[in-house]
N, C-alpha and C positions, 0 to 999 in steps of 0.2 A: 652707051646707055643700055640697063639692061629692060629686059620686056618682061612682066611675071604675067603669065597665064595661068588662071585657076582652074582646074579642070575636077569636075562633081566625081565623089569617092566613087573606087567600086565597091565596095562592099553597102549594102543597105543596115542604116541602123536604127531605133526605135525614136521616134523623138515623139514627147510628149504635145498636147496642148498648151501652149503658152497661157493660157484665162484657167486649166485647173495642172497644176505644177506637182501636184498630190500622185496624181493621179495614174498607175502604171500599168490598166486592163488595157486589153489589145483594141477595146471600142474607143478610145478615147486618142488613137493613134489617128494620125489625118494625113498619113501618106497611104498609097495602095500600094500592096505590093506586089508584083507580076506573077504572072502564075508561070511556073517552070515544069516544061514538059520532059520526062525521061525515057530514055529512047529503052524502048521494050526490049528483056532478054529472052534467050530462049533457054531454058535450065531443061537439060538432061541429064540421064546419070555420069553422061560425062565429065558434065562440071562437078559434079557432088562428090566425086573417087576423087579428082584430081585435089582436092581440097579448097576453092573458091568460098565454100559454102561452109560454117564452120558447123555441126549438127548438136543439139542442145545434148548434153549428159544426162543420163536418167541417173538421178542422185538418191531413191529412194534402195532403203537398205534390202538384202535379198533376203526371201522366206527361210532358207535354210541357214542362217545366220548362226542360230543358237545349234544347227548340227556341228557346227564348226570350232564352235569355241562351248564343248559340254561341259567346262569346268568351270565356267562363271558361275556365281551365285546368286541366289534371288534378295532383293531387301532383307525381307525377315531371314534368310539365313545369314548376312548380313549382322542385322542388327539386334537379333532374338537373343545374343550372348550378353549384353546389354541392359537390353530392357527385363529380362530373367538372369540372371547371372547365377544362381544358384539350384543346382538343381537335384531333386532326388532320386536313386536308384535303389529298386529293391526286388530281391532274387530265393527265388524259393526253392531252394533242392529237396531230394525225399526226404533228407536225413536235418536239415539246417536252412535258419532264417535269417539271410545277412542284408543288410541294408547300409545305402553312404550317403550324403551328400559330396558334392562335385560342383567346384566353379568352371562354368562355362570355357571361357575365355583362356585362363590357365590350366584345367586338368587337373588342379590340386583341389587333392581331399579337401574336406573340409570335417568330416566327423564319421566314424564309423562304428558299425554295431552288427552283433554277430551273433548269434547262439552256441554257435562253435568254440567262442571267447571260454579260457578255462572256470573264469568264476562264475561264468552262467553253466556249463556244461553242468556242474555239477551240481549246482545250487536246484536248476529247474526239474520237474519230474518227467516233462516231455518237451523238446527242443521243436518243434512244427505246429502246436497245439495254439487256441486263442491264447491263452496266458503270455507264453510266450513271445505272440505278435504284442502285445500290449507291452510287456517289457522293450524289447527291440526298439518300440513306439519313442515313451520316454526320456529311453537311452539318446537317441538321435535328436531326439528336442532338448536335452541336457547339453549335450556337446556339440549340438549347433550355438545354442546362447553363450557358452563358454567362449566358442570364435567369433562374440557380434553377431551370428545370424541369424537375422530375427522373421527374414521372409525365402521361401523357398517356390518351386513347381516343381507338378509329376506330368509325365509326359506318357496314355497311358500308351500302349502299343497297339499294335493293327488285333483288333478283336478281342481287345485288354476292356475290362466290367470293373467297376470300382464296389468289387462285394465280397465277403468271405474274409480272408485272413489281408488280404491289401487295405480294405477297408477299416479293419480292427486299427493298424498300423496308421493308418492315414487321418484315423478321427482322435488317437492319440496323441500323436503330432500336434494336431493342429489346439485338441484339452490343453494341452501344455505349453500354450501362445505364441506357436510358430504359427505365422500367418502364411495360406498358401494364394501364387499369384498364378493368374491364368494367362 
């Protein structure tokens, strides 16, 4: 004949109120449960080298971050080819007034103008003078619309004034419905 002995788990587990079966806050639990005493260490640097202890990682990135990788780029440099893709340059030597358009992105001209060019050379009486800039003007808003382009930027430089023979150039441009974008 065999004997079964039931013997109470060890482990403790939650058992609800039988009257609220819902119900799974720890108030509504109707066993106690022991309180367990842990026998106190003593931590020295001993334990901490030895590796018992594992020590949290400092995950924030370091300040000299960007010394290390100076070849990243920022958003707008980024994405400024983009949102401007067209851009103008324009160059004044003593003797000649050349100006281009330039896609960002690819490098490829888009429309060029020159006073150096032979049938302006001759035709104008002076190659640097307002007249001139107003021709050059134009020329580059003729043969921007020839390629589709119908919106440009100037970008000016460190201590660059939008006045004198740039600005002849630039309110030409823009008489002749190239729209300029900032």
């Amino acid at each position: 004949m065999a004997v079964c002995i039931s013997t109470p788990p060890l482990s403790l587990s939650l058992s609800c109120r039988r009257d609220v079966p819902d119900s799974l806050s720890w108030s509504s639990t109707t066993t106690s449960y022991p309180k367990i005493k842990l026998p106190a260490t003593n931590l020295n640097s001993r334990t901490l080298n030895q590796g018992f202890i594992v020590q949290a990682a400092w995950t924030r990135r370091s300040r000299h971050e960007l010394d290390k990788k100076p070849n990243r780029k920022s958003w707008k440099q980024r994405t400024d080819m983009y949102m401007r893709p067209f851009l103008l340059n324009v160059f004044f030597s003593k003797r000649f007034v050349h100006a281009k358009v330039m896609h960002r992105g690819t490098s490829k001209v888009i429309s060029v103008a020159t006073t150096n060019a032979r049938d302006l050379r001759n035709s104008l009486p002076s190659l640097t003078d307002n007249d001139a800039c107003r021709v050059i003007g134009k020329l580059i808003a003729e043969r921007s619309k020839e390629a589709d382009v119908f919106a440009i930027s100037y970008e000016l430089k460190k201590n660059e004034r939008v006045e004198g023979r740039l600005a002849i150039i630039l309110d030409t441009i823009q008489e002749s419905g190239i729209l300029f974008v900032d």
